[in-house]
N, C-alpha and C positions, 0 to 999 in steps of 0.2 A: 107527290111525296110530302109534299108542305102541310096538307088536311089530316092524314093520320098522327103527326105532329103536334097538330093543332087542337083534337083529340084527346089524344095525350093529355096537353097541358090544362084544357080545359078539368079531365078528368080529377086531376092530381089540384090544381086549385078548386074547385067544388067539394072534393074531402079533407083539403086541408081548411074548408071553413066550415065544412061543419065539424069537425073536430072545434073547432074552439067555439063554435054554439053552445050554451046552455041546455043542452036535451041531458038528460041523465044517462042515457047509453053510450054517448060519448064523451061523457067527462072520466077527465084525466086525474089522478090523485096530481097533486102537487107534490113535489120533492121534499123530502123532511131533511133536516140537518142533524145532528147528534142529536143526542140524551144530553138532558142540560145535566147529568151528572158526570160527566166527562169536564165540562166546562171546568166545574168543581174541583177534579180530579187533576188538571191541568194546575189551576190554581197553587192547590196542595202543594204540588210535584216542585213547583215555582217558589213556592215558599220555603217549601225543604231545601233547597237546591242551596237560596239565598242563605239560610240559618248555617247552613254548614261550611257553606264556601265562604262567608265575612263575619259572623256574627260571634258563633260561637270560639273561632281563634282568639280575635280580639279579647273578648271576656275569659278567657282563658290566660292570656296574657298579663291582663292587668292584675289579677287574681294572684299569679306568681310574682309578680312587680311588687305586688303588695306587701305577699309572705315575705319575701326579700328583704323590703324594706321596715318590716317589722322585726328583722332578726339583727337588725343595722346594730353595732356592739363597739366599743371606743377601739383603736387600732385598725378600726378598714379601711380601704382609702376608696375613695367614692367620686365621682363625676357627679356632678348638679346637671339639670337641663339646660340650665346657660352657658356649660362647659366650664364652670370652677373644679379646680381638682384639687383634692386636700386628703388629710387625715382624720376621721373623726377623732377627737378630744376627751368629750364628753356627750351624752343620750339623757335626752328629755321626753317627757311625754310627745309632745306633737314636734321639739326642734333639735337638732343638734349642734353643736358647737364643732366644726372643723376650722382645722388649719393649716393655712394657705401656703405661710412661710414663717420666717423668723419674726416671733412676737406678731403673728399677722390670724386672728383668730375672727371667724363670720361663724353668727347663730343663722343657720337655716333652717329650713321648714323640712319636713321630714318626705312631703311629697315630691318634692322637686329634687330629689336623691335619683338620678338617673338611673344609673352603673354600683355596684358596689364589688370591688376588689377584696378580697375574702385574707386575714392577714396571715392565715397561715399557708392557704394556696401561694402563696407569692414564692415560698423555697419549696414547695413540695418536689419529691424525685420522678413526678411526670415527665414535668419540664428539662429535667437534665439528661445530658446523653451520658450513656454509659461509658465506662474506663475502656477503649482502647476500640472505639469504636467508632472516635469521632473521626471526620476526616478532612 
C-alpha cells in the first residue's frame, strides 16, 4: 500500500518542478494587478471625497463670516473672538469702535468680530409668542 503512495508523490513532485522550470510550455503567466488607471481613479475618488467632506464647508464659511462682517453697521451688538461683548459705535475701514459699558469704548479690528447680533432682529415677532397662546 505504501509504493502506490510513494508513486503518487513522486509523480506530483516531478510536475510540480517542472512547472517552475524555465521550458516555455510550461511557463506560467504571472498574475497582474489592476490597470494602474484605477490607482488614479482611487486617488480621484479620495480627493473628491476629502474637498467635499472638509474643505469646501470651511471656505464656504469664512466667505459668509466675511459678508457678515462686511455688513457690520453702528447699532449691532457683536461678540469678539475673545468673547467681548459690546455695541458697535462707530465703522471704520478695517476697525470699529464698540462699547462695552458706560464711557467704556475699545477700537477693534473688524476680523476678530465673531458673532454679530443684527439690531433690528433683536424685537423682531419671530421671537414672540402669540396673544393667548402662551402657557
Amino acid at each position: 500500500m505504501s509504493a502506490p503512495f510513494a508513486v503518487l508523490f513522486a509523480q506530483v513532485s516531478n510536475a510540480a518542478s517542472a512547472a517552475t522550470a524555465d521550458s516555455p510550455d510550461a511557463a506560467v503567466p504571472a498574475p497582474q494587478g489592476p490597470p494602474v488607471w484605477t490607482t488614479f481613479a482611487y486617488m480621484l475618488l479620495i480627493f473628491g471625497a476629502i474637498y467635499f467632506a472638509l474643505i469646501r464647508p470651511q471656505t464656504q464659511a469664512k466667505k459668509k463670516q466675511e459678508e457678515t462682517i462686511k455688513t457690520a453697521k453702528t447699532g449691532d451688538k457683536i461678540v469678539t473672538s475673545s468673547g467681548i461683548h459690546g455695541v458697535i459705535t462707530n465703522v471704520k475701514d478695517s476697525t470699529v469702535i464698540v462699547k462695552v459699558a458706560d464711557n467704556v469704548k475699545l477700537e477693534i479690528e473688524k476680523s476678530h468680530i465673531d458673532k454679530i447680533a443684527r439690531a433690528e432682529s433683536a424685537g423682531s415677532d419671530s421671537d414672540k409668542v402669540p396673544a393667548g397662546k402662551a402657557s
